[in-house]
LODO-185694 format. One record per atom (N, C-alpha, C): residue in three letters; atom name; x negated, y negated, z. Coordinates in steps of 0.2 Angstrom, whole numbers, plus 2048, in hexadecimal, padded with zeros to 3 digits. Each point is the difference from the previous one (the first is absolute). Layout:
% residues N
+-----+----+-----+-----+-----+
!  aa ! at !   X !   Y !   Z !
+-----+----+-----+-----+-----+
! Ala ! CA !   X !   Y !   Z !
...
+-----+----+-----+-----+-----+
This chain:
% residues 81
+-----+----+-----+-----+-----+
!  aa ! at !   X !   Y !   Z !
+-----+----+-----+-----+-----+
! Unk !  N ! 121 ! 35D ! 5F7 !
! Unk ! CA ! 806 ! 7FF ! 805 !
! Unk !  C ! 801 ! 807 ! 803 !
! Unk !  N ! 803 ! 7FF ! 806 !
! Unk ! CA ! 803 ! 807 ! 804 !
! Unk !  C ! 806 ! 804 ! 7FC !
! Unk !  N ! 801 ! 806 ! 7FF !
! Unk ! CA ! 805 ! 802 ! 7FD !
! Unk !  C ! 805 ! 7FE ! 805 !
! Unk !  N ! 807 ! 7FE ! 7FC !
! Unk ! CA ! 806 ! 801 ! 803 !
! Unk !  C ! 802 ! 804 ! 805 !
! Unk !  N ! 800 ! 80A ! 7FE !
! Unk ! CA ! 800 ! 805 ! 805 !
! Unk !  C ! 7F9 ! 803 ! 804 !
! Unk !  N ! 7FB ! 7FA ! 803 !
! Unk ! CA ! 7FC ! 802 ! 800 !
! Unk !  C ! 803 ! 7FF ! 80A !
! Unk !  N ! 7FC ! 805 ! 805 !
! Unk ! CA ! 803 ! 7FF ! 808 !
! Unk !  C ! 800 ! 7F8 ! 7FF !
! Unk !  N ! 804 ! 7FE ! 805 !
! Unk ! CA ! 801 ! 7FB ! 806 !
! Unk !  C ! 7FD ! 7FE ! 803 !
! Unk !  N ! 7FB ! 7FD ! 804 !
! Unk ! CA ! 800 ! 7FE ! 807 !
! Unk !  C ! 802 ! 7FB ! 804 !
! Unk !  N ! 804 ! 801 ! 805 !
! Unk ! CA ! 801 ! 7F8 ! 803 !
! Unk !  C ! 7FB ! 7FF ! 803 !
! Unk !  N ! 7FF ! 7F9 ! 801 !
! Unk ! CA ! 7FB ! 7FE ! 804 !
! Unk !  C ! 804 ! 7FA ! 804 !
! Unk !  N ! 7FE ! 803 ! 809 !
! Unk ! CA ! 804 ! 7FB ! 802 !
! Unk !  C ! 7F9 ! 7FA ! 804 !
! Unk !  N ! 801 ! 7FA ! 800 !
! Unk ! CA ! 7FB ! 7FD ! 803 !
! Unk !  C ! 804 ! 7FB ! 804 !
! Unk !  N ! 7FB ! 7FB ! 804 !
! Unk ! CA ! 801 ! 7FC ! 804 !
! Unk !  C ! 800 ! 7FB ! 7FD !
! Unk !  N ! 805 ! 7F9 ! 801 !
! Unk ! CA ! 800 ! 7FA ! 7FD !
! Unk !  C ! 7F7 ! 7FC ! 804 !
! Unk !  N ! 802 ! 802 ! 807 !
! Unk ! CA ! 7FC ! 7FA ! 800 !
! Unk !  C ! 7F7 ! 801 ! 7FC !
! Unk !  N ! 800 ! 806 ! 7FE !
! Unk ! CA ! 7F9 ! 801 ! 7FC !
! Unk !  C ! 7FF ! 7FC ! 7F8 !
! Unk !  N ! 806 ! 800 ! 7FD !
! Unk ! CA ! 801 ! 7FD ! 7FA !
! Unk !  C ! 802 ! 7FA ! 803 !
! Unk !  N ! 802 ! 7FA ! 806 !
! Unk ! CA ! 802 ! 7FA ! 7FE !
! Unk !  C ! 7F7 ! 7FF ! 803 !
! Unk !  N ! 7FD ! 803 ! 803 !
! Unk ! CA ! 7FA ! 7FD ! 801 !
! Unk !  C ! 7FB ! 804 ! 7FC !
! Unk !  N ! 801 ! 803 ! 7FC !
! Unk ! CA ! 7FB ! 7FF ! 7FB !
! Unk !  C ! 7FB ! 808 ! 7FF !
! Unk !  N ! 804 ! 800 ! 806 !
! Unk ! CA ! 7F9 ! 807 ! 803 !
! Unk !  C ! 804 ! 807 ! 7FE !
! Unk !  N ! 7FF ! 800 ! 7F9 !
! Unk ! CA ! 803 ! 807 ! 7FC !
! Unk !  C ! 7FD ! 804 ! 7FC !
! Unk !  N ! 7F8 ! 7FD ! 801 !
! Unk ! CA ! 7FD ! 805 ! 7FC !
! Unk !  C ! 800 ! 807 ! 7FE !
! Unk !  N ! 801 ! 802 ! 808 !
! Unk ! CA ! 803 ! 80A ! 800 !
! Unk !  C ! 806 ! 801 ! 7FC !
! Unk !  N ! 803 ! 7F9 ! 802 !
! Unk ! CA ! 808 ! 803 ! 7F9 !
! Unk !  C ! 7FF ! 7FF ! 7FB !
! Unk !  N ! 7FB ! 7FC ! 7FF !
! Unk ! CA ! 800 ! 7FF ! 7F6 !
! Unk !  C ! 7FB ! 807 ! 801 !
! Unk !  N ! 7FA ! 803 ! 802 !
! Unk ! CA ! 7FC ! 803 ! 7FF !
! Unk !  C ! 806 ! 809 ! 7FE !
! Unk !  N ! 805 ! 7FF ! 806 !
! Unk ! CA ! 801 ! 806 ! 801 !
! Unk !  C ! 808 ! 803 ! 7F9 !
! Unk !  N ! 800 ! 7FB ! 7FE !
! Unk ! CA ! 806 ! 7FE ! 7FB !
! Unk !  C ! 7FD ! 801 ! 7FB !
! Unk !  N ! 7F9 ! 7FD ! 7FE !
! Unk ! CA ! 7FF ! 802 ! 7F8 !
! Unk !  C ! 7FA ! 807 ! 804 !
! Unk !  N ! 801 ! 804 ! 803 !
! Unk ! CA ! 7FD ! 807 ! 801 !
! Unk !  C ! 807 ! 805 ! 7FD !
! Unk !  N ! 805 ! 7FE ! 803 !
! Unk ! CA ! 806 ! 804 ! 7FD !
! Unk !  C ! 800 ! 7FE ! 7FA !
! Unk !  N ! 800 ! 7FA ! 7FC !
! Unk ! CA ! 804 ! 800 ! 7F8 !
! Unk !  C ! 7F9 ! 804 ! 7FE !
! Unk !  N ! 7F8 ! 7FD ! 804 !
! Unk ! CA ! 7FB ! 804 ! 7FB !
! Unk !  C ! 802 ! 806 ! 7FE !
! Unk !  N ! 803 ! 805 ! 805 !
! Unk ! CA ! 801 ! 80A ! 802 !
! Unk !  C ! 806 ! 800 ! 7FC !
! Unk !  N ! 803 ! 7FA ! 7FD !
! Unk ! CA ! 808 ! 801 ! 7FD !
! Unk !  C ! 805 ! 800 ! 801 !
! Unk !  N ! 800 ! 7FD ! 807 !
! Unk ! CA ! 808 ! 800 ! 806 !
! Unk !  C ! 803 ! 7F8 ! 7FE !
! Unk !  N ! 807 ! 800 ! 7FD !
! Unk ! CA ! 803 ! 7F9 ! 801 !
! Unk !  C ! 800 ! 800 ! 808 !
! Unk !  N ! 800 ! 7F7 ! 802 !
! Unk ! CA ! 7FF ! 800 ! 808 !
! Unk !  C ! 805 ! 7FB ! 7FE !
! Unk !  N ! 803 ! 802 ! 807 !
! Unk ! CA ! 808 ! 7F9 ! 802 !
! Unk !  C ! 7FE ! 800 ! 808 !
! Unk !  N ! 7FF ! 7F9 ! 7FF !
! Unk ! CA ! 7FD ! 7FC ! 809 !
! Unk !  C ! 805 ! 7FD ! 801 !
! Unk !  N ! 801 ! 802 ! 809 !
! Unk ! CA ! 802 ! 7FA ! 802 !
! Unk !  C ! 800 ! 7FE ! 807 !
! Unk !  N ! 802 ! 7FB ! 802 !
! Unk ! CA ! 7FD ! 7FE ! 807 !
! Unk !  C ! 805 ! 7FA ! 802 !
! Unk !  N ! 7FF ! 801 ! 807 !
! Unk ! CA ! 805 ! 7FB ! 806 !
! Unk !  C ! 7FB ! 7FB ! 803 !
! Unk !  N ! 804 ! 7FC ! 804 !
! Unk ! CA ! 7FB ! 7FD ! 805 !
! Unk !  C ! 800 ! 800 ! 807 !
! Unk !  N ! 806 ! 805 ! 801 !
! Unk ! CA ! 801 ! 803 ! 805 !
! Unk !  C ! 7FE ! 80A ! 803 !
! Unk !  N ! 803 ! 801 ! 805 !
! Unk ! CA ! 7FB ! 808 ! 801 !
! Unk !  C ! 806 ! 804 ! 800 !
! Unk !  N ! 806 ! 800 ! 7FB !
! Unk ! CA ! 803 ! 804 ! 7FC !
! Unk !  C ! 800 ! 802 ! 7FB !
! Unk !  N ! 7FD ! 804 ! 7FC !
! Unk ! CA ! 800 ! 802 ! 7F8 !
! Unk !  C ! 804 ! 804 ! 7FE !
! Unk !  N ! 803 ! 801 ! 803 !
! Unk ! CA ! 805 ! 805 ! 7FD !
! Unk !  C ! 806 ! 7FC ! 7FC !
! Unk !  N ! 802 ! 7F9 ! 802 !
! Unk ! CA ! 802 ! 7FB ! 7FD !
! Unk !  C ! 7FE ! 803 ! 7F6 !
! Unk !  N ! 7F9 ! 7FC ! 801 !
! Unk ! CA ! 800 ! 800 ! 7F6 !
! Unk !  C ! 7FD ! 806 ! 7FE !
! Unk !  N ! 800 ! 807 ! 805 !
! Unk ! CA ! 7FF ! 805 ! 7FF !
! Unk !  C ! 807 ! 801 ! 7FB !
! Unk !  N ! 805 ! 801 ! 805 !
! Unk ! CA ! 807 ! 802 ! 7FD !
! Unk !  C ! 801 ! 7FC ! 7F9 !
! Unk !  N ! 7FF ! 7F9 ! 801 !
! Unk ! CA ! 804 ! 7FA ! 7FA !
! Unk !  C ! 7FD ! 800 ! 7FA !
! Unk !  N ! 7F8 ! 804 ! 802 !
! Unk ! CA ! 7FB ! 800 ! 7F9 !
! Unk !  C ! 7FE ! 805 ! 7FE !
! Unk !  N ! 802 ! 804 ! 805 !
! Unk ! CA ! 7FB ! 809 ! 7FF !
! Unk !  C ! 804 ! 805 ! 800 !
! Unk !  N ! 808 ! 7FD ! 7FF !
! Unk ! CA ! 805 ! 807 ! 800 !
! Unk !  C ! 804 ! 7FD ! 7FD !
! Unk !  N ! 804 ! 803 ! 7FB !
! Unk ! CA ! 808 ! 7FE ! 7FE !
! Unk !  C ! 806 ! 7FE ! 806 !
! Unk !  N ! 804 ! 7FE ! 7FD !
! Unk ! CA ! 807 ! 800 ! 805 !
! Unk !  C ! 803 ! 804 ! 803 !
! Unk !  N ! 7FF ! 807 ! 7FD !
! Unk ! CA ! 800 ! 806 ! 801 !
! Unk !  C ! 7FD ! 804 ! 808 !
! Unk !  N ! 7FA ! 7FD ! 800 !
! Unk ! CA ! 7FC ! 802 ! 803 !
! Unk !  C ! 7FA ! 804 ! 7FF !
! Unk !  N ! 800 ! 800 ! 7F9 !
! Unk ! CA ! 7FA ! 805 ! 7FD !
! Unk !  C ! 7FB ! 7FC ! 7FF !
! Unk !  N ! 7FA ! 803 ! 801 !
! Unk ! CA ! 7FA ! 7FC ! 7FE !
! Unk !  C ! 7FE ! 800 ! 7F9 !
! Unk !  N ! 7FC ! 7F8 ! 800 !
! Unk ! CA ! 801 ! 801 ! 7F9 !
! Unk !  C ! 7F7 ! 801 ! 800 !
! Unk !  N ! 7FC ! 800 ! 804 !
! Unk ! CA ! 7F9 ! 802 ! 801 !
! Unk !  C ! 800 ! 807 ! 801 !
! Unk !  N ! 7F7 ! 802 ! 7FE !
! Unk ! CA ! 800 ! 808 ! 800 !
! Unk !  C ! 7FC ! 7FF ! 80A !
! Unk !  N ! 7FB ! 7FB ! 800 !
! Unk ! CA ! 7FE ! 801 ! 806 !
! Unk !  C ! 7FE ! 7F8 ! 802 !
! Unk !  N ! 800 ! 7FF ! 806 !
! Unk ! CA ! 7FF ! 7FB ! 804 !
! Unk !  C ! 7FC ! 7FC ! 804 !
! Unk !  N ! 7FA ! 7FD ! 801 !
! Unk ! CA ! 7FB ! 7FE ! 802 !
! Unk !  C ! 801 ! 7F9 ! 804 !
! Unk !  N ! 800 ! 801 ! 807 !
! Unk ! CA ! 801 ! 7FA ! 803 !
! Unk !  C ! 7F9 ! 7FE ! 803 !
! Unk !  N ! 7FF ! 7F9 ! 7FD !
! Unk ! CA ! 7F8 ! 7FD ! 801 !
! Unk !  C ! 800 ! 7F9 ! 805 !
! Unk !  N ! 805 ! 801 ! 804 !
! Unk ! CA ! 804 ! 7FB ! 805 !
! Unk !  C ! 7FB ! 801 ! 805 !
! Unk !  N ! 801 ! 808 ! 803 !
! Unk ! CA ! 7FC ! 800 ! 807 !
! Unk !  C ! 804 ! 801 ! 805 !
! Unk !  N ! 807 ! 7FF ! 7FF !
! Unk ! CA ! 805 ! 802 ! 804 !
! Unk !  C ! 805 ! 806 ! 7FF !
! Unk !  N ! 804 ! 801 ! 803 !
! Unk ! CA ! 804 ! 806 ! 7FE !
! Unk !  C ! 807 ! 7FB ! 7FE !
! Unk !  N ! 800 ! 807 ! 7F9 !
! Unk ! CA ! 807 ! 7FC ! 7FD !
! Unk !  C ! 808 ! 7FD ! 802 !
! Unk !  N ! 800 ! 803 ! 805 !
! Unk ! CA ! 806 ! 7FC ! 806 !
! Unk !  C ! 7FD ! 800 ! 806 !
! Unk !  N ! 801 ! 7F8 ! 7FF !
! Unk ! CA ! 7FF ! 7FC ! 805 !
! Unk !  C ! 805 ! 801 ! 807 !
! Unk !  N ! 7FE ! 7FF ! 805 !
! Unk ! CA ! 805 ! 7FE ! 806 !
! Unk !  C ! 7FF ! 805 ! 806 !
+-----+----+-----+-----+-----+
């Protein structure tokens, strides 16, 4: 297993590559980090704002991050509009 205090990574993705299927690069890129020992917290929208389940999932209430670093595998920039 990953240690508890081992770094974080968010990994933020695109819904529509997990509802069709086409995630290879995330499952490939997800067990590249736990292999190197980073616990990894994904998340993803279906629209072209991530900063949504960036905030909801990847920072306390506070505003703190609860990741050490961030890896958007979307292809888009993290706020949309």
């Amino acid at each position: 297993g990953v240690a508890k205090d081992a770094p974080c990574v968010g990994v933020v993705l695109q819904k529509s590559h997990i509802a069709t299927k086409d995630d290879g690069h995330y499952v490939a890129m997800v067990q590249e980090f736990e292999r190197r020992g980073a616990r990894v917290l994904c998340s993803y929208t279906g629209g072209l704002d991530f900063s949504v389940p960036m905030t909801q999932y990847m920072a306390r209430d506070s505003g703190e991050g609860i990741v050490d670093a961030v890896v958007n595998l979307t292809g888009f920039s993290l706020c949309g509009g």
